[in-house]
N, CA, C and O atoms as a DFTB+ gen file, in Angstrom:
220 C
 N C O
     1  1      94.030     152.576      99.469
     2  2      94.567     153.806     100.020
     3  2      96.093     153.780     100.021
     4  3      96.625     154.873      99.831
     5  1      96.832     152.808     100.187
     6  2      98.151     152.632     100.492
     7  2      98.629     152.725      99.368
     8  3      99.682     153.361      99.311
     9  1      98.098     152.175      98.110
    10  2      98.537     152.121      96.546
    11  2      98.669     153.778      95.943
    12  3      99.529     154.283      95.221
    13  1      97.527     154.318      96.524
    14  2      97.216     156.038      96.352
    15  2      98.666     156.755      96.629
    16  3      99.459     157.210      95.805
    17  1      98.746     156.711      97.926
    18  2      99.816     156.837      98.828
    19  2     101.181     156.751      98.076
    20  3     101.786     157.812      97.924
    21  1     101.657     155.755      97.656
    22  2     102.474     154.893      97.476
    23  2     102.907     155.666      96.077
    24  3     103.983     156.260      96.135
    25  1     102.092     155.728      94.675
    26  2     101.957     156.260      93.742
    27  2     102.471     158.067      93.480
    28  3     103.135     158.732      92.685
    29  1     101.645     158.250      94.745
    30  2     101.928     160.245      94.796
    31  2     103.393     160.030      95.429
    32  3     104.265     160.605      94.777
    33  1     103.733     159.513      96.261
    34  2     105.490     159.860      96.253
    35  2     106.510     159.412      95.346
    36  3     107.697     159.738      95.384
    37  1     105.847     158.486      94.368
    38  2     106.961     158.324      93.253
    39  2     106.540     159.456      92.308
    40  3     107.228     159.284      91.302
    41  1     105.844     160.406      92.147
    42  2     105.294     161.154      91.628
    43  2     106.392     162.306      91.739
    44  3     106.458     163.076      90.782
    45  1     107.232     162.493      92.776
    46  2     108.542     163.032      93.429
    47  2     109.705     162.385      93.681
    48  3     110.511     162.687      94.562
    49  1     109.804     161.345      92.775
    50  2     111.532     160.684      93.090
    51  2     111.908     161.182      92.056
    52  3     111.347     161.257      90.963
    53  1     113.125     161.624      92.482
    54  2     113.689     162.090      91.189
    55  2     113.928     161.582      90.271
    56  3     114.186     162.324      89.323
    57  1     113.981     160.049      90.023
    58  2     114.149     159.163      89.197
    59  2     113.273     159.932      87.710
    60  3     113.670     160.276      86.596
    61  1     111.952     159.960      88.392
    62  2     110.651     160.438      87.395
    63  2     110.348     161.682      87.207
    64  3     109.827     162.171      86.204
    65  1     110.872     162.525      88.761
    66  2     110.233     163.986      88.815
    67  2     110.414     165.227      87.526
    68  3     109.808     166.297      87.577
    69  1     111.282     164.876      86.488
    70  2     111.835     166.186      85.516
    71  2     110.961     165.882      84.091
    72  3     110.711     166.534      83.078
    73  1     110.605     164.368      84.645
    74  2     110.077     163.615      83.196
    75  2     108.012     164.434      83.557
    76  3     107.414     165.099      82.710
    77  1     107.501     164.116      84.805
    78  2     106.355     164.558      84.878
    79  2     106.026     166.193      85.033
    80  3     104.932     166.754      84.971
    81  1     107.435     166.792      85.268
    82  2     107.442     168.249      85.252
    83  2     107.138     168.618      83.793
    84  3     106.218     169.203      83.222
    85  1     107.978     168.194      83.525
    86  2     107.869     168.883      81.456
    87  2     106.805     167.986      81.026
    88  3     106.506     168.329      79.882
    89  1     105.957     166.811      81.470
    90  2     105.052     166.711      80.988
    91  2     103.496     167.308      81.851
    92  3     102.475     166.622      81.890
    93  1     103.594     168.431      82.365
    94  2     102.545     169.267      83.386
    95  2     101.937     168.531      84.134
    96  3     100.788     168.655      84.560
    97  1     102.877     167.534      84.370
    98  2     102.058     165.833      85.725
    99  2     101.651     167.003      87.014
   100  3     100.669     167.507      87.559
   101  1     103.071     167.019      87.049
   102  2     103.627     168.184      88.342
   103  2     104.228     169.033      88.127
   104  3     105.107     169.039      87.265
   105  1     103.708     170.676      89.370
   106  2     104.434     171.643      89.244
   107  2     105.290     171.977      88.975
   108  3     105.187     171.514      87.839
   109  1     106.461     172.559      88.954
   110  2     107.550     173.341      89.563
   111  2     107.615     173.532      90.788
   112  3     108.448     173.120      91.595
   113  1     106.453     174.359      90.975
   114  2     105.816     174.747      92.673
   115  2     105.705     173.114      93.566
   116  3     106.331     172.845      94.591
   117  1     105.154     172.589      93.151
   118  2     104.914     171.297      94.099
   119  2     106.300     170.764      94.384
   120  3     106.596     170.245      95.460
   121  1     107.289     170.943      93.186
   122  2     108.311     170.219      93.363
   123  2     109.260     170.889      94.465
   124  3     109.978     170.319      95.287
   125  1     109.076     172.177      94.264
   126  2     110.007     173.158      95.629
   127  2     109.687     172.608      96.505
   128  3     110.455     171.799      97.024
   129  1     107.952     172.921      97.196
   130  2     107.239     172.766      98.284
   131  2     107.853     171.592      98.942
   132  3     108.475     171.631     100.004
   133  1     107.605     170.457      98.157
   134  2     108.204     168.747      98.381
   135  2     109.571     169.221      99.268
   136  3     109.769     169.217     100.483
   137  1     110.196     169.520      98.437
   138  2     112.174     169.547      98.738
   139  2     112.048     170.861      99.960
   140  3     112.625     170.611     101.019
   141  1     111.649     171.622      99.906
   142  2     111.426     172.600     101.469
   143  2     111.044     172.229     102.459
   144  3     111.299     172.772     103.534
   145  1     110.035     170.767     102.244
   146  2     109.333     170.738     103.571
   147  2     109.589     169.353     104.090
   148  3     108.771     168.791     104.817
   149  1     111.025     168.651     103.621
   150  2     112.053     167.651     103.493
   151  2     112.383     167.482     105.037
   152  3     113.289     168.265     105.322
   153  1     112.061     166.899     105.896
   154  2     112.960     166.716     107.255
   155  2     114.781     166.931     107.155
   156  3     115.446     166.582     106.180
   157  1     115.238     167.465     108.182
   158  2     116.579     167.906     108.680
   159  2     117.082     166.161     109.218
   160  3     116.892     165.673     110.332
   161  1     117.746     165.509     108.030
   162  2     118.246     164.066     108.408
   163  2     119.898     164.504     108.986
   164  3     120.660     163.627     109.394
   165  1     120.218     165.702     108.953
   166  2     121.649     165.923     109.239
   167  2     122.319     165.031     110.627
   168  3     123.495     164.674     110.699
   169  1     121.805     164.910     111.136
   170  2     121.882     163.755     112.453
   171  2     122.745     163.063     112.365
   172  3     123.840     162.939     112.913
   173  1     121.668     162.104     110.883
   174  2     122.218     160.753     110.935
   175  2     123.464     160.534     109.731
   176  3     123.914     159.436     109.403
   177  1     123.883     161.839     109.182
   178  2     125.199     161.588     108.543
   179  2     126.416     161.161     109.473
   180  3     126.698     161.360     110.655
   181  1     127.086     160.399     108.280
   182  2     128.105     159.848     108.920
   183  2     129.404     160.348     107.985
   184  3     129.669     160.062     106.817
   185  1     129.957     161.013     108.729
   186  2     131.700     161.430     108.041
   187  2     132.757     160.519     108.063
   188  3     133.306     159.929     108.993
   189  1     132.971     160.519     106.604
   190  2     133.689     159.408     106.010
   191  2     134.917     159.418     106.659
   192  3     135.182     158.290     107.073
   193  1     135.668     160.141     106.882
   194  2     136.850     160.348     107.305
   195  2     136.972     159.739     108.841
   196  3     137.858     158.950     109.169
   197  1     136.066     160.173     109.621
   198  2     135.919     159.611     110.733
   199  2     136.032     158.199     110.339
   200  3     137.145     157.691     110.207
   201  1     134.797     157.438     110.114
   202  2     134.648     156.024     109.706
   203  2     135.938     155.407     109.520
   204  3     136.240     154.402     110.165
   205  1     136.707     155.925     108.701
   206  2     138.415     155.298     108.370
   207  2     138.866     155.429     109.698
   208  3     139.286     154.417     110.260
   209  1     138.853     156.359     110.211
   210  2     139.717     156.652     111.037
   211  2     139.509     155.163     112.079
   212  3     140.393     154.321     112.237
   213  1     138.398     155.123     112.583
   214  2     137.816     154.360     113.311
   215  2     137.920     152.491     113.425
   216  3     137.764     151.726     114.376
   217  1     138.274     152.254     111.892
   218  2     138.379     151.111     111.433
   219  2     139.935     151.119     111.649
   220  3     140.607     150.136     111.334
């Protein structure tokens, strides 16, 4: 199950995702859906400028 798992999200790294699109692996549609329904990580950015500043 974990291998299953494991497999369908490289199925969406972008590394691979443009290569299985043009080969009809995966949607278009799946690929939006994926990137829309992406968690809000804005949180945990960190501004560079700050960081300097700080050091």
């Amino acid at each position: 199950m974990r291998l299953n798992q494991a497999l369908e999200e490289k199925k969406l790294d972008v590394r691979l995702r443009d290569r299985l699109v043009a080969d009809g692996k995966v949607s278009h549609g799946d690929v939006q859906n994926y990137l829309q329904n992406l968690p809000d990580d804005g949180e945990n950015v960190a501004n560079e400028d700050r960081a300097r500043e700080s050091n």
